[in-house]
C-alpha positions in Angstrom: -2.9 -0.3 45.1 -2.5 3.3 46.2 1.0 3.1 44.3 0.7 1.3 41.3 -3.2 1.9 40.0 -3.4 5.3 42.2 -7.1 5.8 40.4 -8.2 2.5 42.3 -12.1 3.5 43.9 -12.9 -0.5 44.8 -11.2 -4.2 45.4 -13.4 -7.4 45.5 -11.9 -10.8 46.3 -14.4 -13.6 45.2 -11.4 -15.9 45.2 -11.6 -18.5 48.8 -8.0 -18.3 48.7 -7.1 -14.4 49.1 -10.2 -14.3 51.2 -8.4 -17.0 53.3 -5.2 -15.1 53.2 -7.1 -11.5 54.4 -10.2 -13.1 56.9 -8.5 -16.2 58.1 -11.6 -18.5 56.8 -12.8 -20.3 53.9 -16.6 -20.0 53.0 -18.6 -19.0 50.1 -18.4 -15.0 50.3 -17.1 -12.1 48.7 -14.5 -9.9 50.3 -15.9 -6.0 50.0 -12.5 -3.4 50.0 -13.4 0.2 49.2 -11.0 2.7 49.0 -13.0 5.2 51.1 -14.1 2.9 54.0 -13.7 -0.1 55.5 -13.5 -4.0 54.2 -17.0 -6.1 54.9 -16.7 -9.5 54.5 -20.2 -10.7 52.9 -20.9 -14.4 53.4 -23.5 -16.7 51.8 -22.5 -20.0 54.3 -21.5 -20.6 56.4 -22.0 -17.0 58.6 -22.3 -18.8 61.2 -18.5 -20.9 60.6 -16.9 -17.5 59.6 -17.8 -15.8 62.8 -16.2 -18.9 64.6 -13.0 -19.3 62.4 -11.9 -15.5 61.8 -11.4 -12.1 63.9 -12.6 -10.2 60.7 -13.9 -7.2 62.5 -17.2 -6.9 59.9 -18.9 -9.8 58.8 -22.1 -9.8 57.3 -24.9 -12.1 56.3 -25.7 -12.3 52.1 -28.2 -14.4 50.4 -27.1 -12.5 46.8 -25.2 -9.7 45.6 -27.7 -7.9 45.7 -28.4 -7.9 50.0 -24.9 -6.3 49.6 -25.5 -3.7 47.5 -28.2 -2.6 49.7 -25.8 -2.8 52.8 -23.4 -0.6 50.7 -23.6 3.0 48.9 -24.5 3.2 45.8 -22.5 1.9 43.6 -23.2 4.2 40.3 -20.4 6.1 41.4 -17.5 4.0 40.4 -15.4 3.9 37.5 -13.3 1.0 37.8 -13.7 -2.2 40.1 -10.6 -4.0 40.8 -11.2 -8.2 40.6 -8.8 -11.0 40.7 -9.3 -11.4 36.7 -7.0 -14.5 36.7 -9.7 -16.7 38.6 -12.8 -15.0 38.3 -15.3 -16.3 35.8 -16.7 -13.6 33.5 -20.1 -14.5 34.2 -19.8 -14.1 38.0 -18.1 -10.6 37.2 -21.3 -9.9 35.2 -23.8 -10.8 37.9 -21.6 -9.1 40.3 -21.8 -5.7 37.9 -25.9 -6.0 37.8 -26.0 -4.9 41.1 -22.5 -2.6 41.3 -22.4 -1.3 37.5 -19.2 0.1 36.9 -17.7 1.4 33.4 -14.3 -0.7 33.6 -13.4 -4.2 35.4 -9.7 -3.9 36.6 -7.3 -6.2 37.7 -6.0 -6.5 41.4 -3.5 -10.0 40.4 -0.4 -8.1 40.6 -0.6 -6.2 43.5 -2.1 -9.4 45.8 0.3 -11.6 44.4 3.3 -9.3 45.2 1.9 -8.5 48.8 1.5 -13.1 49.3 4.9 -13.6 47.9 6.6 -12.4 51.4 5.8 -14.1 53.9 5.5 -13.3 58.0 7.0 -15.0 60.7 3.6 -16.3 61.4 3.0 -18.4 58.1 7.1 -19.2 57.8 6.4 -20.9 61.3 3.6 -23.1 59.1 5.6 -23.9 56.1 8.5 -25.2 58.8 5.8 -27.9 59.9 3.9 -28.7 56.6 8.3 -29.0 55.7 9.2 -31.0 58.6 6.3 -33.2 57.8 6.9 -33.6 54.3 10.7 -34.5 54.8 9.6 -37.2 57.8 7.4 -38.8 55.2 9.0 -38.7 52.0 12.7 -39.6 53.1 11.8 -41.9 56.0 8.5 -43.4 55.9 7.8 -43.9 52.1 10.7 -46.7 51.4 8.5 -48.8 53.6 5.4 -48.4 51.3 7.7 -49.9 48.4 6.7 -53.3 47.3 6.8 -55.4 44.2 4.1 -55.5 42.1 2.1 -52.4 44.1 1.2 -50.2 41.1 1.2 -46.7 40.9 -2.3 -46.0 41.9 -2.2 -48.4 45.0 1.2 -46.0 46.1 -0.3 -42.9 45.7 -3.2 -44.2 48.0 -0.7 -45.4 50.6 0.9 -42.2 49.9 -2.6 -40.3 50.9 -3.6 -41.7 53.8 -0.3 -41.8 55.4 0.1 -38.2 54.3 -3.1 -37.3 56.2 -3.1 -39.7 59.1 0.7 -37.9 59.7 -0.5 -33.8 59.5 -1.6 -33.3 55.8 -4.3 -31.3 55.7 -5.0 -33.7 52.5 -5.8 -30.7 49.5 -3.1 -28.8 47.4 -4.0 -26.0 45.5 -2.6 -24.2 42.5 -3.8 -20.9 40.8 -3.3 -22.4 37.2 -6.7 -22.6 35.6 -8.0 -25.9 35.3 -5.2 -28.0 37.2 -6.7 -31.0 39.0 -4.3 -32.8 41.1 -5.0 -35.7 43.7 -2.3 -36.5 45.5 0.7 -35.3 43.1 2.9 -36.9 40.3 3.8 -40.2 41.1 4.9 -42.8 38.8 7.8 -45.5 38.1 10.2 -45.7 35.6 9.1 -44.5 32.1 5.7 -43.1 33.3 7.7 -40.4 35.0 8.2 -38.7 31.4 4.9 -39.5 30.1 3.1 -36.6 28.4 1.2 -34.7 30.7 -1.1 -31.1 30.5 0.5 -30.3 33.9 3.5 -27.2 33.4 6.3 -29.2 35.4 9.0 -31.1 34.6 7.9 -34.9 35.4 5.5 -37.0 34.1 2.4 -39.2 34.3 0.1 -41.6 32.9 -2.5 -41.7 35.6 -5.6 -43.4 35.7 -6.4 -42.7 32.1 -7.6 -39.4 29.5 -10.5 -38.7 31.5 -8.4 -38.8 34.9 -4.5 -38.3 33.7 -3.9 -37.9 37.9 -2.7 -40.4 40.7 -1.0 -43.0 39.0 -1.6 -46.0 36.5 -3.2 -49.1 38.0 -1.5 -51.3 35.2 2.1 -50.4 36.0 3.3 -52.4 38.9 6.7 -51.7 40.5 9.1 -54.0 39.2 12.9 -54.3 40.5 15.5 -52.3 38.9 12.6 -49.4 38.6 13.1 -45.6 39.5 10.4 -44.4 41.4 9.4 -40.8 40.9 7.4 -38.9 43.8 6.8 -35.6 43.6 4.0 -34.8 46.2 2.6 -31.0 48.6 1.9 -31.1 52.2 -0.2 -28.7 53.4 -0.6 -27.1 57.2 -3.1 -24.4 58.1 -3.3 -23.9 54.4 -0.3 -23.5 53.8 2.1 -26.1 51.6 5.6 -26.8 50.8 6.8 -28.3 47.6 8.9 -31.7 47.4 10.3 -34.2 45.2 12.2 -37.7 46.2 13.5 -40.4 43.7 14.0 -44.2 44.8 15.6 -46.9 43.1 13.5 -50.2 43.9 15.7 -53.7 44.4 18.8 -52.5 42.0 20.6 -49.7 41.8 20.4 -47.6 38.8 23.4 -47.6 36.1 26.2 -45.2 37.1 25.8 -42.8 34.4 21.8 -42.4 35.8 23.4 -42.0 39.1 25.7 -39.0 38.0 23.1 -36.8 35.6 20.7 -37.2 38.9 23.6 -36.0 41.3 24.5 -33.1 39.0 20.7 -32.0 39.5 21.4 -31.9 43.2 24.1 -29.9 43.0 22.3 -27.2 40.6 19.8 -27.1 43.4 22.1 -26.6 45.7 23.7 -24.2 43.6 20.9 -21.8 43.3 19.7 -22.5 46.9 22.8 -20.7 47.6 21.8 -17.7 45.5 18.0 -17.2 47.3 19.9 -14.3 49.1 17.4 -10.9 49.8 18.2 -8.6 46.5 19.6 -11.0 44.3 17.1 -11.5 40.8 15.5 -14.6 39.3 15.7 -13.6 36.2 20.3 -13.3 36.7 20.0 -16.9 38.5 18.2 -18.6 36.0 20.5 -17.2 33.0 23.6 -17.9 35.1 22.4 -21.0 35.9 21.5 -21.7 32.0 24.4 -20.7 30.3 26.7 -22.7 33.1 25.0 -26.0 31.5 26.8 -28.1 28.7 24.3 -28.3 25.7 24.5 -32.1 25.6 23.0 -31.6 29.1 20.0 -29.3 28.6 18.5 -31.7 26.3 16.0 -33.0 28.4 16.8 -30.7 31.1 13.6 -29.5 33.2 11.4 -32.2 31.4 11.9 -34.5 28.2 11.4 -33.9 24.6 9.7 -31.0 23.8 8.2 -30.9 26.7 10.6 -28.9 29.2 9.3 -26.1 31.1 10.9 -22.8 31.4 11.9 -22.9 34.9 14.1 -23.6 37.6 11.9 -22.7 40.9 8.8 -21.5 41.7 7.6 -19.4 44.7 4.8 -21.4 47.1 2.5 -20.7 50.0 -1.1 -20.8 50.1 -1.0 -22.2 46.5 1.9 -24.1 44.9 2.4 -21.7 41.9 2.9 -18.3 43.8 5.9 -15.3 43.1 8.9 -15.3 42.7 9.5 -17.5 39.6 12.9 -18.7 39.1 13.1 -17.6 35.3 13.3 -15.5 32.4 11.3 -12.0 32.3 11.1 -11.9 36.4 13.3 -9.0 37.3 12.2 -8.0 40.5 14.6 -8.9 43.7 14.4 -11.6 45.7 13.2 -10.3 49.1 13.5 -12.1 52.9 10.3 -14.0 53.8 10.0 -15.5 50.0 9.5 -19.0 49.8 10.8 -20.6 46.4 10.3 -24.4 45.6 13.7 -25.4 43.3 13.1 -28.2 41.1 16.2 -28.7 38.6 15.6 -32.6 37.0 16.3 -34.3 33.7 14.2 -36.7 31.9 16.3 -39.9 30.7 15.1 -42.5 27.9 14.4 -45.4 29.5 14.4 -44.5 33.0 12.2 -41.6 33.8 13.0 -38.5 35.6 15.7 -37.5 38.0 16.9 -35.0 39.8 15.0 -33.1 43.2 13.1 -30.5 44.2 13.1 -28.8 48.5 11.1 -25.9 49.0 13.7 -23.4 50.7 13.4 -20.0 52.5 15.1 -16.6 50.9 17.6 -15.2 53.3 20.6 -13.1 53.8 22.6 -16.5 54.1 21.2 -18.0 51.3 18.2 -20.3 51.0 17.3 -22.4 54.1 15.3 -25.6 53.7 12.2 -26.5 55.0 11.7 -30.0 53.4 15.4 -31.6 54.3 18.5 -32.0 52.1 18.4 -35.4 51.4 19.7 -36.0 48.0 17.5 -38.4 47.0 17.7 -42.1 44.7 17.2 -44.0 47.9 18.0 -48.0 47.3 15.0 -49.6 48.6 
């Protein structure tokens, strides 16, 4: 902040997640930062929890904004206050200026989002275990959930509780307004390319409009079907990002096979380009233009409903810096953690291709979530 909005005079974090990432707890608080003194962490509930969970150094008791503002200097003094504008709701930002008026509301986004995107040793040593978890369960232990007839919504259930009962902390989150996920996109055949409001590649019925999550309880798995599964884990907060393909009873038709291997080797491709000072925005264009046009069709979706992307940084939230696409120019740096997700959408089929959550470093990009290729013949 000092750097890039140097007239900065006060920070507040009313997002759980960044005041995860700063106090090491989750309750329903606001995180104080001035520039001249330092952080409180004001909690509402549980005080009690907080004082248990985090080594915050001041942690304070608030039944309203206004208890803080009495535990604080005036606040007539300040020009700007600095808010994560992405998440915060206006009206909150209002109530919150009733009691600290201010003549501007600012935005912090950038700055927290740049400082999350590089990880320490301490949360790479998380993402390894929400990875090795995720690879034990998606490449070994979900070919035994397969059945005919189970439908979509029975799978992603199975898919749950084994999930959980194996480490999963059992909640992904994302930092897209309005994204409501349950367990992650899961669907056979078809459904894979189904419409959907979410911004990735696959596809999926779901449950219906009012619930367009989980999985269909009409479609049942039938032999000869692809199954798509594209599913978070999550440790300590903390989550890695993986996609695994099956092929139920048959094998899929050779030409299938072939568009779904060349998606591996894209991934691979730019998993061997996640080097410290390399730029997203280079990979992606390479990447793009290195692509037949018969090929793109369909490429990272289906229809005219691709998405303009070919990785996407994760850690406390699934939709975190760097981006793997156009207009992201800043270098890649060691400790990022990129999800890479290159699939095609076939008529008739559904979606293939992979996605492994991988680590930036001078080597190239090390997986936490396995290489398994994927289309496993159940």
């Amino acid at each position: 902040m000092d750097a890039e909005q140097p007239d900065w005079e006060f920070a507040v974090f009313l997002g759980r997640v960044n005041q995860y990432y700063f106090t090491g707890t989750i309750q329903d608080g606001a995180l104080w930062v001035p520039r001249d003194r330092e952080a409180v962490f004001w909690v509402r509930r549980s005080v009690e929890r907080a004082c248990a969970e985090s080594h915050f150094p001041d942690i304070r008791p608030m039944k309203s904004f206004r208890d803080a503002a009495q535990g604080l200097p005036a606040a007539s003094s300040y020009r700007v206050i600095h808010f994560e504008t992405e998440l915060t709701p206006f009206a909150l930002i209002q109530r919150f200026r009733k009691y600290f008026p201010c003549q501007e509301v600012g935005s912090l986004d950038a700055q927290i989002s740049q400082i999350r995107a590089v990880k320490s040793p301490y949360e790479l040593a998380i993402l390894e275990r929400a990875g090795a978890i995720h690879r034990r369960i998606l490449e070994d232990c979900v070919p035994g959930l397969l059945r005919e007839e189970i439908s979509e919504a029975e799978l992603a259930c199975d898919l749950y509780s084994l999930m959980v009962r194996e480490g999963h902390e059992g909640i992904i989150r994302f930092g897209m307004f309005n994204v409501d996920i349950a367990v992650g996109q899961l669907a056979f055949g078809e459904n894979s390319i189904y419409p959907t409001c979410f911004n990735g590649p696959g596809g999926c019925r779901g449950i219906g409009p009012a619930a367009p999550v989980l999985g269909s309880r009409e479609r049942k798995l039938r032999k000869g079907d692809l199954v798509f599964v594209d599913v978070g884990c999550s440790v300590d907060g903390y989550i890695t990002d993986k996609t695994m393909t099956y092929m139920f009873g048959l094998p899929l038709p050779d030409e299938v096979i072939a568009v779904h291997q060349r998606c591996v080797a894209i991934q691979n491709q730019l998993a061997a380009q996640l080097k410290p000072g390399a730029i997203p925005s280079a990979i992606f264009q390479e990447t793009m233009q290195s692509l037949e046009p018969e090929f793109v069709e369909n490429f990272m979706g289906f229809g005219n409903r691709r998405v303009n992307f070919l990785g996407h940084g994760v850690g406390l939230q699934v939709d975190e810096l760097p981006v793997i696409t156009e207009g992201f120019d800043e270098p890649l740096a060691d400790g990022m953690v990129v999800a890479l997700e290159p699939k095609k959408g076939i008529p008739g089929v559904g979606m293939v291709g992979t996605e492994n959550t991988f680590v930036v470093a001078s080597s190239g990009g090390k997986s936490l979530t396995g290489n398994h290729p994927g289309l496993i013949l159940v």
